[in-house]
Each structure stands twice: as C-alpha cells, then as structure tokens.
N, C-alpha and C positions, 0 to 999 in steps of 0.2 A: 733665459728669462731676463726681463731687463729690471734690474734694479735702481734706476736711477731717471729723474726725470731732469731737464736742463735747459732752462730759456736762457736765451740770449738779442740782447740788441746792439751789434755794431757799429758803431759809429765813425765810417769812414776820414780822417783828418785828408782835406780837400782843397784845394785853391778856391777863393770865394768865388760865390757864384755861379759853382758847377752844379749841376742835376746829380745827389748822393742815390738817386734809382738804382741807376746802373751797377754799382757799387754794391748795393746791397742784393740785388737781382743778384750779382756773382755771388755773395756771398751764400746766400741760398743754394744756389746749384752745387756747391763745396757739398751743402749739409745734404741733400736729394744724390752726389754721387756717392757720399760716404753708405749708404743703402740703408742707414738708422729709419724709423720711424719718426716722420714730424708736421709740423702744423704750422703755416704761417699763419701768425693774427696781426696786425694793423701796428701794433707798436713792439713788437718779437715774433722769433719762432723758440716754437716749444721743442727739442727732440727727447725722443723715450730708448735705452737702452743702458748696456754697462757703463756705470762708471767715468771708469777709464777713457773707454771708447770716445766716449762722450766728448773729455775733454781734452782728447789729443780733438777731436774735430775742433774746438775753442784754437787750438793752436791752430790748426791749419788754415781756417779762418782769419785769423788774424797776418801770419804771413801770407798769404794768398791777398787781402789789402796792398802789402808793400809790392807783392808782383807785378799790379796791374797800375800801379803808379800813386800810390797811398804816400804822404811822408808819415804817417803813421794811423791808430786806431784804437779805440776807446770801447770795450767791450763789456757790458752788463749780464751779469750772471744772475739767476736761479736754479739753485739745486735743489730737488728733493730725493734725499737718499734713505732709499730702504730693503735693506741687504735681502730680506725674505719676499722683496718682489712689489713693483710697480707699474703701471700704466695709467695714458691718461685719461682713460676712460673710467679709471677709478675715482680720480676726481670730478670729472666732468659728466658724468654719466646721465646724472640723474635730469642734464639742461639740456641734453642731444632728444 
C-alpha cells in the first residue's frame, strides 16, 4: 500500500541556452523505471508509493542530472504522507 504521495520538479543547472527537455525527459524515465506509480503534469510529476522508495527515486534523480552532464540540480518537493494509506486518486478523484 503506498503511503505517501511526492511531486517533484527538477530543475536541471545547464549551460544557457540549451533545450532543459531533454533533461527532464530523462528525468522522467528515472521515475517510469523505478516502476512507482505516476503522472506527469505541465509543471511536475506526481509519484504515489512508500516513503522511502519515493525519496531514494529524489536521489537518483538528481544524480542521474550530474551523469548526463548537469553541473548541478534544483529539486522541488511535495509530500503527502499518511502512514494508514494514500493514492492520487484520492485527491483527485472527484475532477477525473
């Protein structure tokens, strides 16, 4: 059961005037292998799962940035955590 919900928006640190796409395309694919549950929307992706899980994917996200030639990354968080169980369908339910 996943207890925890988790947007994030990274913000890849880039040479000006590169296309940050690509950048956050990869980052996405991070969060789609990690096999969590999640949503991209226009300015985050939302994932749904443990915790933990969650924000080791924060980590790996953000060094996976410095792998693909990042000098660094700027990571915005939302959690909502509740031990007795979440989904985002909970919230969002009622506008699907």
């Amino acid at each position: 059961m996943s207890n925890a919900l988790l947007s994030i928006q990274i913000i890849p640190k880039i040479k000006g005037g590169d296309d940050v796409i690509p950048y956050v395309d990869e980052a996405i694919k991070v969060i789609a292998d990690s096999g969590v549950n999640f949503e991209v929307h226009p300015m985050e992706t939302t994932m749904e799962g443990e915790l933990s899980e969650l924000l080791d994917i924060v980590k790996k996200l953000n060094e996976r940035m410095i792998e693909i030639g990042c000098s660094g990354a700027i990571s915005q968080v939302k959690i909502s955590y509740k031990p007795e169980g979440i989904k985002m369908s909970d919230l969002t339910g009622k506008y699907r």
